[in-house]
VONULO-35825 format. One line per 10 residues: number of its first residue (from 1); their letters; for each residue x, y, z of C-alpha. Coordinates in steps of 0.2 Angstrom, whole numbers. Example, Ala and Ser with C-alpha at 12.3 -4.5 7.8 and 13.67 -1.06 7.14 Angstrom:
REM VONULO-35825
1> AS> 62/-22/39; 68/-5/36
***
This chain:
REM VONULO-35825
1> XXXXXXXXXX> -80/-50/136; -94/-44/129; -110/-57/118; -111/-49/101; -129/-52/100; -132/-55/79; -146/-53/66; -146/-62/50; -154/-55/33; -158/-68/21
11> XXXXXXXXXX> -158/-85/33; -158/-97/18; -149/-113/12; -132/-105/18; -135/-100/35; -144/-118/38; -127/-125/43; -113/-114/36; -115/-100/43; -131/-97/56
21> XXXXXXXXXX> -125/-110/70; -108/-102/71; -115/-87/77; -123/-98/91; -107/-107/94; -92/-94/94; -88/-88/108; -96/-71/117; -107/-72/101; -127/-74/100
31> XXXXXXXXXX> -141/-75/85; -155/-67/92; -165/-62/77; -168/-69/58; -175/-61/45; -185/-68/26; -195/-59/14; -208/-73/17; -212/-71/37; -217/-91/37
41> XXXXXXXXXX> -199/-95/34; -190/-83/43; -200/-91/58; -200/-106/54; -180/-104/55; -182/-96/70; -191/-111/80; -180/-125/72; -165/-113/78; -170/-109/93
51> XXXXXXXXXX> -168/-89/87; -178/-79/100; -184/-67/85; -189/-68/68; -194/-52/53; -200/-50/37; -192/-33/35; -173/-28/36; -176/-12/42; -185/-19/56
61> XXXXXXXXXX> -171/-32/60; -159/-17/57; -168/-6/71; -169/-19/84; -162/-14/99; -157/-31/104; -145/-32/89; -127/-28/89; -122/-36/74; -128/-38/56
71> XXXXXXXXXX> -122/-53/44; -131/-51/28; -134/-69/17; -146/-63/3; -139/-64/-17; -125/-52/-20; -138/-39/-29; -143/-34/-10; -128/-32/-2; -125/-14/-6
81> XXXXXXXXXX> -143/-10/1; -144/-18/16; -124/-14/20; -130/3/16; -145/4/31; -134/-6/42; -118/7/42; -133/20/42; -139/11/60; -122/11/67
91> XXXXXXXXXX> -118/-8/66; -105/-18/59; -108/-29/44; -103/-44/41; -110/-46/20; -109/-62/10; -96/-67/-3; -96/-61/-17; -95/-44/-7; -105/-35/-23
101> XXXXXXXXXX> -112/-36/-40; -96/-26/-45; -83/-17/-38; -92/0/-38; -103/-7/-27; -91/-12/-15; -84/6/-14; -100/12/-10; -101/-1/5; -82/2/12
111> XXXXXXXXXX> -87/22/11; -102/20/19; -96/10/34; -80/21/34; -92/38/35; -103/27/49; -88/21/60; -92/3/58; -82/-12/52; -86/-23/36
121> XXXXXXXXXX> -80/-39/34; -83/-52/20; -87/-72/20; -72/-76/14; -72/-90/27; -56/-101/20; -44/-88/28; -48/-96/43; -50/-116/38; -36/-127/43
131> XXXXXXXXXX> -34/-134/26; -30/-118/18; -17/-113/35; -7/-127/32; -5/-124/14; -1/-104/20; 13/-112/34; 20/-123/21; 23/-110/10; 31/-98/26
141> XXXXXXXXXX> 41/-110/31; 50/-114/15; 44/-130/11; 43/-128/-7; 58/-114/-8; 52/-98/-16; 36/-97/-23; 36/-92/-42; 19/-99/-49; 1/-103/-44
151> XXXXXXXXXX> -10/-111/-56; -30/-117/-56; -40/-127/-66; -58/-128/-61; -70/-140/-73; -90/-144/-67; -100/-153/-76; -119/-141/-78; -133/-151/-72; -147/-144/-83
161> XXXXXXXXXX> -162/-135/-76; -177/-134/-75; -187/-122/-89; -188/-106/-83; -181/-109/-65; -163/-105/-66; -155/-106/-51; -149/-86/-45; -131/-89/-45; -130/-88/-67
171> XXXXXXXXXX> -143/-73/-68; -129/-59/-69; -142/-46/-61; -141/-53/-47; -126/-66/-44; -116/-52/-53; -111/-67/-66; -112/-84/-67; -102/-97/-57; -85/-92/-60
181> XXXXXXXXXX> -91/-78/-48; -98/-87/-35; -83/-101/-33; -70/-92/-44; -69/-80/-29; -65/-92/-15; -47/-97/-22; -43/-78/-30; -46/-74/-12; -37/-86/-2
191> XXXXXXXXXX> -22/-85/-15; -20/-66/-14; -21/-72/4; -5/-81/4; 4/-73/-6; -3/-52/-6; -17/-43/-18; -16/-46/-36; -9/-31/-43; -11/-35/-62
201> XXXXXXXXXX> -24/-44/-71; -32/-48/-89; -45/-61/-93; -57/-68/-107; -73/-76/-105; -86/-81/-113; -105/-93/-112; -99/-110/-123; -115/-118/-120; -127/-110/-119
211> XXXXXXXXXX> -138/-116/-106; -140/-99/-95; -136/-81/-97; -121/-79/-88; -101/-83/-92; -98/-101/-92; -78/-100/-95; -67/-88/-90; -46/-87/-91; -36/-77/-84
221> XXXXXXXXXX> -18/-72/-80; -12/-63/-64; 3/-54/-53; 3/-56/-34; 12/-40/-24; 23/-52/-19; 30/-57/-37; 20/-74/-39; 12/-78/-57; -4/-85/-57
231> XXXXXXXXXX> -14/-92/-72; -32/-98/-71; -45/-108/-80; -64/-111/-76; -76/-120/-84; -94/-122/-82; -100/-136/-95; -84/-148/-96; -90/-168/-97; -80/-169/-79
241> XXXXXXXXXX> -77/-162/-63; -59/-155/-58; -52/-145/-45; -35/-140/-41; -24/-129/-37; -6/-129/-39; 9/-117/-32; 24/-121/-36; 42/-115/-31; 60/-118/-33
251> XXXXXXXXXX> 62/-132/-22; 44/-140/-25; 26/-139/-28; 8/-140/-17; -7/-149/-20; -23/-144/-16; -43/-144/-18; -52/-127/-16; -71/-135/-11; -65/-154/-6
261> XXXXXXXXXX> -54/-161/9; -45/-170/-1; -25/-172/6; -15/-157/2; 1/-163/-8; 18/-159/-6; 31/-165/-18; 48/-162/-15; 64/-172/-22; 63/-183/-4
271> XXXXXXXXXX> 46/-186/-11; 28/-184/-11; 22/-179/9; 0/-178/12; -7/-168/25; -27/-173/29; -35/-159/36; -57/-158/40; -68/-143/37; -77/-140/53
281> XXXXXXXXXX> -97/-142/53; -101/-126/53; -87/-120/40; -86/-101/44; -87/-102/62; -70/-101/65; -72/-85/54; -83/-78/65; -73/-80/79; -59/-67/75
291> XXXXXXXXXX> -75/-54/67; -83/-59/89; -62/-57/97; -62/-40/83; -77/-33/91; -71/-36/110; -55/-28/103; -44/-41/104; -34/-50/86; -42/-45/71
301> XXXXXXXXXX> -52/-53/58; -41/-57/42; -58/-55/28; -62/-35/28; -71/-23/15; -55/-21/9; -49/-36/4; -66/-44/0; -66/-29/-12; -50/-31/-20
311> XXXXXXXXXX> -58/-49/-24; -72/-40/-33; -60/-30/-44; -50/-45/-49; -66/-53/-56; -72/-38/-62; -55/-36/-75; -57/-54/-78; -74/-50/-87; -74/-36/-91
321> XXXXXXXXX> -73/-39/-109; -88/-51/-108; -99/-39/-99; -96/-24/-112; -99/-35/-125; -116/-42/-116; -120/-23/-109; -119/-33/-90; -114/-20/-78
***
């Protein structure tokens, strides 16, 4: 098989251990160039790495002849951009979750790469975790009946800032909201996962606290394709931390954790059963994987534009109220 030589734009906190030594691990896969905005840490990465080439500029990174492959890790406001000159190039893209700032974007993205010939895919990495397979087999094989609810509750406590230094990921121009877009989007993902895309959708949200610009509580109900009803609650400045998600059918319920490795619970009437299941070190490697087999045109990589998109609408419904009423595109 071919090595799908990669580049990385953006080789920040994420690629450190998520995300950059995967593409050095995976097999028939290499990172042979990294680019930052400040040339000092782009090579800086490089050496500790062991990356052969480092940039300051995208486009330069893009051009590289040397590159087959581009996975882009900057905020969500630079995804379309950089997706943009990649498809333009004629190499696939592999683009950070969430895909956009919104869904128009996202359009812009899948018809870009669709007019180039190149594939897109998205980070959403926990379609391929063992954790979040088990709970996909369980429900296969019947070990909770027939699925009829799934329900989330999601509470963090906000660990106030420093004046004037906000972290990205609650300024809406360039997270695209707050944190119910940047964690929300892991378990709206992985459920329309299990159980098809969410075909109907309404949500309220508001900012409670104050502390940042950005929504800080959001609800929402849902409909799967595969007639499952899904409710939701996220908040942001709750006096605790709480994260579940629940699915429960006719002949039982699971138990589980969206960004822990707690045990997945399953409680039947014979009782309550615990599967223990670790995240690898380098989470989205095993994602990466099926993006490197995809490329040498063998399996295919379950997180695409498509459905990385369709995460991005959902969202999108789910505050749309709040953004026309804070003029937040």
């Amino acid at each position: 098989m071919k090595t799908i030589r990669w580049g990385i734009i953006g080789c920040g906190n994420v690629t450190e251990v998520k995300s950059g030594p995967g593409f050095q691990q995976a097999n028939n896969s290499a990172l042979v160039a990294v680019m930052r905005r400040d040339g000092a840490l782009a090579k800086d990465y490089a050496e500790r790495h062991s990356v052969p080439k480092w940039y300051d500029d995208a486009q330069a990174l893009i051009d590289d002849p040397d590159v087959d492959a581009v996975y882009i890790a900057t905020p969500p406001n630079a995804h379309m951009a950089y997706t943009l000159a990649a498809a333009r190039a004629g190499k696939p893209v592999y683009v950070e979750k969430p895909m956009a700032l919104n869904f128009a974007e996202c359009q812009a993205m899948l018809a870009a790469c669709q007019q180039a010939g190149v594939p897109l895919w998205v980070a959403y990495y926990r379609r391929c975790l063992p954790r979040f397979l088990k709970v996909k087999t369980l429900i296969e094989s019947g070990a909770i009946g027939t699925p009829r609810t799934a329900s989330v509750t999601f509470y963090r406590r906000w660990r106030p800032a420093e004046p004037h230094q906000l972290p990205w990921r609650v300024i809406p121009e360039i997270a695209g909201g707050g944190l119910f877009v940047d964690l929300a989007a892991h378990t709206l993902d992985y459920l329309g996962y299990f159980f098809g895309p969410i075909q109907f959708v309404q949500g309220y949200a508001t900012n409670q606290a104050g502390y940042y610009p950005a929504e800080d509580v959001v609800v929402g109900s849902f409909v799967f394709e595969g007639g499952v009803y899904g409710t939701g609650v996220w908040s942001f400045s709750s006096y605790t931390n709480l994260d579940q998600t629940e699915i429960v059918g006719d002949k039982g319920k699971l138990t589980f954790t969206s960004f822990t490795t707690d045990p997945i619970l399953l409680t039947t009437a014979a009782g309550v059963t615990e599967f223990a299941l670790d995240n690898p070190l380098h989470i989205q490697q095993p994602l990466i994987q099926t993006i490197v087999d995809e490329l040498n045109g063998v399996g295919q990589c379950p997180s695409t534009g498509v459905s990385g998109a369709h995460t991005t609408w959902v969202m999108d419904q789910m505050l749309a109220s709040w953004r026309a009423k804070n003029s937040i595109a």
